[in-house]
C-alpha positions in Angstrom: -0.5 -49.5 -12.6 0.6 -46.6 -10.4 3.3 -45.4 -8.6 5.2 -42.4 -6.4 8.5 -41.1 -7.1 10.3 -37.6 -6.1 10.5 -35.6 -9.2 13.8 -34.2 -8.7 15.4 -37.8 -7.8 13.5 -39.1 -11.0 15.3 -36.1 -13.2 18.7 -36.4 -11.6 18.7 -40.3 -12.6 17.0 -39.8 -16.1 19.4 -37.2 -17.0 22.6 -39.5 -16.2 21.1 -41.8 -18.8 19.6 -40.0 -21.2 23.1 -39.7 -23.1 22.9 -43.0 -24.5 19.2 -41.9 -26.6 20.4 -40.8 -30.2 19.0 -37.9 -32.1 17.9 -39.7 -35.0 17.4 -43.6 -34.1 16.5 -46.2 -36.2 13.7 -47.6 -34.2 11.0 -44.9 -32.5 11.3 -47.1 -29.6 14.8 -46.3 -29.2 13.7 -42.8 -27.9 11.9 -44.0 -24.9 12.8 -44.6 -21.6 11.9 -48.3 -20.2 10.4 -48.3 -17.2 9.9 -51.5 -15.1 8.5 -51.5 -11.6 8.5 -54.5 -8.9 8.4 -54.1 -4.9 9.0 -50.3 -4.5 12.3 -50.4 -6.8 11.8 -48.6 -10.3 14.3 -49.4 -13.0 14.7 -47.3 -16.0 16.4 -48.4 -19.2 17.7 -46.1 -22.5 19.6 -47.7 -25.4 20.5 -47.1 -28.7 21.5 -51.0 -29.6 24.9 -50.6 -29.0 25.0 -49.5 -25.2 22.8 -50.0 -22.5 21.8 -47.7 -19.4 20.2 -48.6 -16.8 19.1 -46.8 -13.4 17.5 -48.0 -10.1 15.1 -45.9 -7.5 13.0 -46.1 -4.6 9.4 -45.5 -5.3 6.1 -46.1 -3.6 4.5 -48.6 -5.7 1.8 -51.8 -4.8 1.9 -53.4 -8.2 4.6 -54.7 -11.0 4.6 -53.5 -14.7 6.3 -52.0 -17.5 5.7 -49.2 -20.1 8.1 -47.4 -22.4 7.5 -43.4 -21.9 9.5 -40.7 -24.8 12.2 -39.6 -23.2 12.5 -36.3 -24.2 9.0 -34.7 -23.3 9.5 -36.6 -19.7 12.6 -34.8 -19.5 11.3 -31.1 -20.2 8.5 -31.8 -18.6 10.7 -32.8 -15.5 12.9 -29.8 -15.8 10.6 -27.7 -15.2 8.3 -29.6 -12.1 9.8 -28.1 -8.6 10.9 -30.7 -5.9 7.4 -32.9 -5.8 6.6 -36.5 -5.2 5.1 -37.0 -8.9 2.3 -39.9 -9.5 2.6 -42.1 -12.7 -0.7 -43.9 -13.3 -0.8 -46.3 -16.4 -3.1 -47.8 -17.8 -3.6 -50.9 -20.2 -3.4 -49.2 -23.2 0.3 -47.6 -21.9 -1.6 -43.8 -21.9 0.3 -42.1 -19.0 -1.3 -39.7 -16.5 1.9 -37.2 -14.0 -0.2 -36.1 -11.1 1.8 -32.8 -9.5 0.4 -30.6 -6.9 -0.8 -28.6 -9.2 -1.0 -30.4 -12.5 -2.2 -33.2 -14.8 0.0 -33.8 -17.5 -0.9 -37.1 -20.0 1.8 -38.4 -22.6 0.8 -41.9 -24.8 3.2 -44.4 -23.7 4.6 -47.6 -25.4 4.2 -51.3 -25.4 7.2 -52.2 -23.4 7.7 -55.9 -25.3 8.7 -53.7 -28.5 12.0 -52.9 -26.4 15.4 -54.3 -27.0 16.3 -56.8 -25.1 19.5 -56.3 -22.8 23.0 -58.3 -23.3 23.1 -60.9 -20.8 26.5 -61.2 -18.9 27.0 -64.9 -19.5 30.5 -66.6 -19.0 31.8 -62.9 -18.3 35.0 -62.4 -16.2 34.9 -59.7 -13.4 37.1 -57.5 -11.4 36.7 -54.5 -9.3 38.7 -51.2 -9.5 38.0 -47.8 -8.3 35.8 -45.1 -9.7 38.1 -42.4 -9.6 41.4 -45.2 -11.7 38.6 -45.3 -14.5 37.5 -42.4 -14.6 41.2 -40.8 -14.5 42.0 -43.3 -17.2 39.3 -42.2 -19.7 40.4 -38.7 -19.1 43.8 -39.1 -20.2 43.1 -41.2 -23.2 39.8 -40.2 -24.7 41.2 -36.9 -26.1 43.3 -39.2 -28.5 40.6 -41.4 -29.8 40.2 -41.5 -33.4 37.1 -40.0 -35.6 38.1 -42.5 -38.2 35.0 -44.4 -38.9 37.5 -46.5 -41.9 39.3 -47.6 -38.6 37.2 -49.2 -36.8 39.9 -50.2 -34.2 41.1 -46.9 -33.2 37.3 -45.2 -32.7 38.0 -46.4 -29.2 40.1 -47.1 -25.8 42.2 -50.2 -25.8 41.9 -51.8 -22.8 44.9 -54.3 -21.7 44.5 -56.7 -19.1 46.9 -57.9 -16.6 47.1 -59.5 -13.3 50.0 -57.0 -12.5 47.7 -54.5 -13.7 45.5 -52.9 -16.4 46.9 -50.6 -19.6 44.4 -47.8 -21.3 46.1 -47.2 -24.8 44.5 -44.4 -27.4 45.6 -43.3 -30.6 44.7 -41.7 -33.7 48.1 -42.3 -35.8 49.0 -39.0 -35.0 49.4 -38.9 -31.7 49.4 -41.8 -28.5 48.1 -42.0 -24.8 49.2 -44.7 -22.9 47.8 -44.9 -19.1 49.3 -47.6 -17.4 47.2 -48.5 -13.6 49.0 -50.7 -11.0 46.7 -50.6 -8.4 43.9 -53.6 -10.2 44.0 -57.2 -10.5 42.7 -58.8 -13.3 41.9 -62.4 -13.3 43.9 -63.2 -17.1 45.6 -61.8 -19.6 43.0 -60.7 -22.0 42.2 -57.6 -24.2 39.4 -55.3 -25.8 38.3 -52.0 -26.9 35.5 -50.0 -25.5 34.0 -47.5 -27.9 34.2 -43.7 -27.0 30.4 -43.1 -26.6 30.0 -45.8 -23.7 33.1 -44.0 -21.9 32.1 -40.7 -22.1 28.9 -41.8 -20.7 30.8 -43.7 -17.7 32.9 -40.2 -17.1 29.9 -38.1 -16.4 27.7 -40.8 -14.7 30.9 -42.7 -12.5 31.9 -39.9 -9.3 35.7 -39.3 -9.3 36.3 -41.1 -5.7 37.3 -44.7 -4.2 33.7 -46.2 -4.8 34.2 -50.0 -5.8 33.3 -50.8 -9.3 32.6 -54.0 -10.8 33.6 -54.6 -14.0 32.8 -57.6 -16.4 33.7 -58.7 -19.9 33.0 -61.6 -22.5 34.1 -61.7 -25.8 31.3 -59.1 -27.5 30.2 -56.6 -24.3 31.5 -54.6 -21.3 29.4 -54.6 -18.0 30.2 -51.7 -15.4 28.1 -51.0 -12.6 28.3 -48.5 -9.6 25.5 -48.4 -7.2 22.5 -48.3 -8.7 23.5 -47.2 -12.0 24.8 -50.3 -14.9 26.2 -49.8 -18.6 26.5 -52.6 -20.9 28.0 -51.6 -24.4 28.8 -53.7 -27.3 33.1 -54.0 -28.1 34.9 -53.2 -31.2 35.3 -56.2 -33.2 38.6 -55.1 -34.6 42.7 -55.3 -33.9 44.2 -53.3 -32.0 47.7 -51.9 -33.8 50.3 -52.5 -32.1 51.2 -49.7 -30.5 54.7 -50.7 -28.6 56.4 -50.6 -31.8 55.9 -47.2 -32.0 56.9 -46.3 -29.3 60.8 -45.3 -29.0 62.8 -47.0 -26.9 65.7 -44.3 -27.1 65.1 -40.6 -27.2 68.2 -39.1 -26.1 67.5 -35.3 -25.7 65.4 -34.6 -22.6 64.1 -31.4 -22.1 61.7 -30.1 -19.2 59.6 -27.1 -19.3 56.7 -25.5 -16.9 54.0 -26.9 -18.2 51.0 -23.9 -17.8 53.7 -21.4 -19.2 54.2 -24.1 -22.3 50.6 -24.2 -23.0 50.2 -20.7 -23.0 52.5 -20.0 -25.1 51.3 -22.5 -27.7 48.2 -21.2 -27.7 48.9 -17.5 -28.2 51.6 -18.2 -30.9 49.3 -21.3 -32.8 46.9 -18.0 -33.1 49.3 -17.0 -35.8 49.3 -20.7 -37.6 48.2 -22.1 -40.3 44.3 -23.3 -39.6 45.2 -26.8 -41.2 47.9 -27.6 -39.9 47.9 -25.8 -36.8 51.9 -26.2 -37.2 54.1 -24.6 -34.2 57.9 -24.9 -34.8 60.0 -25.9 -32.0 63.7 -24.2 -31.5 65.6 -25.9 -28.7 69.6 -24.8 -27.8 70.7 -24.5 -24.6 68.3 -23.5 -21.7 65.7 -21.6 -24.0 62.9 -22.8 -26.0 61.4 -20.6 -29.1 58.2 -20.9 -30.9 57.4 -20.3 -34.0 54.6 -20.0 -35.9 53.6 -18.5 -39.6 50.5 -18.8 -42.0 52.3 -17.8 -45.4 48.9 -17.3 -47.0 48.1 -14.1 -44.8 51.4 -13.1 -43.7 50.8 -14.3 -39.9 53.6 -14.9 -38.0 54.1 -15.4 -33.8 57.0 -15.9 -31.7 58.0 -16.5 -28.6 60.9 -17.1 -26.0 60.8 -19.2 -22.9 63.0 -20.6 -20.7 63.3 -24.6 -20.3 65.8 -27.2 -19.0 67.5 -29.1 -21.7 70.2 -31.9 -22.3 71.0 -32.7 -25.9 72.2 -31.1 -29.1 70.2 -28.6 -30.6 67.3 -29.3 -32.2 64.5 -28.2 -34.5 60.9 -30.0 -34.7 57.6 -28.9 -35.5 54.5 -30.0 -34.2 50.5 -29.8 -34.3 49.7 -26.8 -31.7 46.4 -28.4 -30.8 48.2 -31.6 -30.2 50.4 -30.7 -27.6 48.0 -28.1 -26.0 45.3 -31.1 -25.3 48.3 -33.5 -24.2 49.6 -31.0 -21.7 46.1 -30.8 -20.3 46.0 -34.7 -19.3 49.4 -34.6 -17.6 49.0 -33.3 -13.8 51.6 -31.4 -12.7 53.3 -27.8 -13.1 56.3 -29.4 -15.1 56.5 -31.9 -18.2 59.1 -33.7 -19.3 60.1 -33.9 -23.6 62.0 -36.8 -24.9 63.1 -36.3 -28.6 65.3 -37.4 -30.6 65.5 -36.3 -34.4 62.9 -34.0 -36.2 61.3 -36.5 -37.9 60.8 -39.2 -35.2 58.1 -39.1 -32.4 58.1 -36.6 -29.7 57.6 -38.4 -26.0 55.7 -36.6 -23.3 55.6 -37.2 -19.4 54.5 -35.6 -16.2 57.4 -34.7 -14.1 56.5 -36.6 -11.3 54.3 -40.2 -11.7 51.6 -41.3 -9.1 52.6 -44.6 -6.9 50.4 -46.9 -9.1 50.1 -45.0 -12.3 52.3 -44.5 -15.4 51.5 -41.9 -18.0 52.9 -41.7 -21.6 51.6 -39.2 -25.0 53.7 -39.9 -28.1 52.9 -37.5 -30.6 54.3 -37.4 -34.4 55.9 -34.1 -35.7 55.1 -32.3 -39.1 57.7 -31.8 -41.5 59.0 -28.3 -41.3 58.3 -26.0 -43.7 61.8 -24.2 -43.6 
């Protein structure tokens, strides 16, 4: 078996999936790429048992086969071959030959039946969205994904399904995301969460404009594809809490601040924090805003002055630095909005201005101040 394909093309599409290959895997199989040829079209296929990858290139090629090749050796190997077209030849016993211009390079392949079988999409549901609405929403919520492997649940996005629409909810009981998107249909009501591996993958593969996506669900797997490139990945098989109950319906004090000068001031004063709590107290009274920070242990302390917008009685809450720095980050423009309420109840973040078909919520908890 033998075939043609441009080197750099080859890299470009290996590299997009080449995320999904674990370090250490179970299988040695699982650290090979799957390569099937038919009619000039090459597809290439990495898993790890949980999610799928697959890619699909034009190659010059008279005959059909497959052969599993080690994905990292192909990789360096690639890095360092200039723009080329490369030949693979094969032969029976999987050995593979890369002819470059000025090279011969031989790697021992592997029997290609020994591969994982992919998921097959049967009585799945579909509906298309844009690239950029999922990629956007994975942005905002995968910050706030649990590491919790003793919650299984909250390890990834929830994804809520609507004809009026689609809801990306993340949380890791300390803090919330909610990402509402108005501009998909969705053929039922129906929910499921999506690990945080398979979505990080779809960030960097997926380009951030109005491409079409297809997506696809059953009960036990997800099915995106874009072009030429597809992910399958296996679903949580857990409950979702539920997270409108903790959400507050009435946070009286409102309080809007400019959102880059916010940040920056968390993050020189949270210098000056305790490191396990990262704990930044917020003084609000009238139009200014303090911060403060102190690490008892070393005799740190930071504080700071800014000016905000307030309505609501004075007010004293404390809250994770870290927290609120990566929250600020998801939330687009130069001024946030604050709901609060009392120290001890949740904290409510918005952007000052929302998109036409997009609604964006963080909750996150306070700490209890150390007076």
């Amino acid at each position: 078996m033998k075939f043609i394909v441009s080197s750099s093309a080859l890299l470009k599409q290996l590299q997009q999936i080449s995320g999904v290959i674990n370090a250490n895997t179970v299988l040695p199989i699982l650290e090979d790429f799957l390569f099937e040829i038919e009619k000039n079209k090459l597809t290439v296929i990495a898993t790890d048992l949980e999610t799928v990858m697959k890619v699909h290139l034009d190659i010059e090629a008279k005959d059909s086969g497959k052969v599993c090749i080690p994905a990292k050796i192909l990789l360096d190997s690639l890095k360092n071959i200039a723009e080329q077209p490369l030949t693979f030849n094969i032969d029976k016993n999987f050995a593979v030959e890369l002819t470059s211009d000025n090279g011969k390079y031989k790697v021992m392949g592997e029997n290609p039946d020994n591969f994982p079988k992919e998921p097959k999409a049967d009585d799945a549901n579909s509906f298309t969205m844009s690239s950029s609405a999922l990629v956007t929403a994975i942005n905002k919520c995968i910050f706030a994904v649990s590491n919790d492997d003793l919650r299984p649940a909250m390890t990834g996005v929830f994804f809520e399904l609507d004809k009026k629409g689609i809801t990306f909810v993340a949380t890791d009981a300390h803090r919330l995301v909610r990402y509402i998107r108005k501009d998909v249909s969705c053929p039922e009501k129906y929910n499921f969460i999506v690990p945080k591996k398979p979505l990080n993958l779809l960030k960097s593969a997926l380009p951030d404009n109005e491409d079409e996506l297809n997506v696809s669900y059953n009960n036990n797997h997800l099915f995106v594809s874009h072009g030429g490139t597809e992910l399958v990945c296996r679903l949580i098989d857990a409950r979702f809490p539920d997270y409108k109950v903790v959400i507050p319906a009435d946070n009286p004090y409102k309080m809007t601040v400019n959102k880059h000068d916010f940040q920056n001031a968390l993050r020189r004063v949270s210098v000056f924090s305790n490191k396990s709590t990262n704990q930044v107290a917020l003084s609000i009274s009238g139009s200014e805003l303090q911060l403060a920070a102190q690490d008892v242990d070393f005799s740190f302390e930071g504080n700071e002055r800014m000016a905000c917008q307030y309505d609501g009685d004075d007010l004293q809450i404390a809250f994770n630095a870290k927290f609120l720095i990566e929250m600020l980050g998801g939330a687009d423009t130069s001024e946030i909005n604050m709901e609060l309420s009392t120290p001890t109840k949740a904290g409510i973040i918005k952007p000052s201005e929302q998109g036409e078909n997009e609604e964006l919520l963080m909750l996150v908890m306070p700490l209890m101040l150390n007076n």
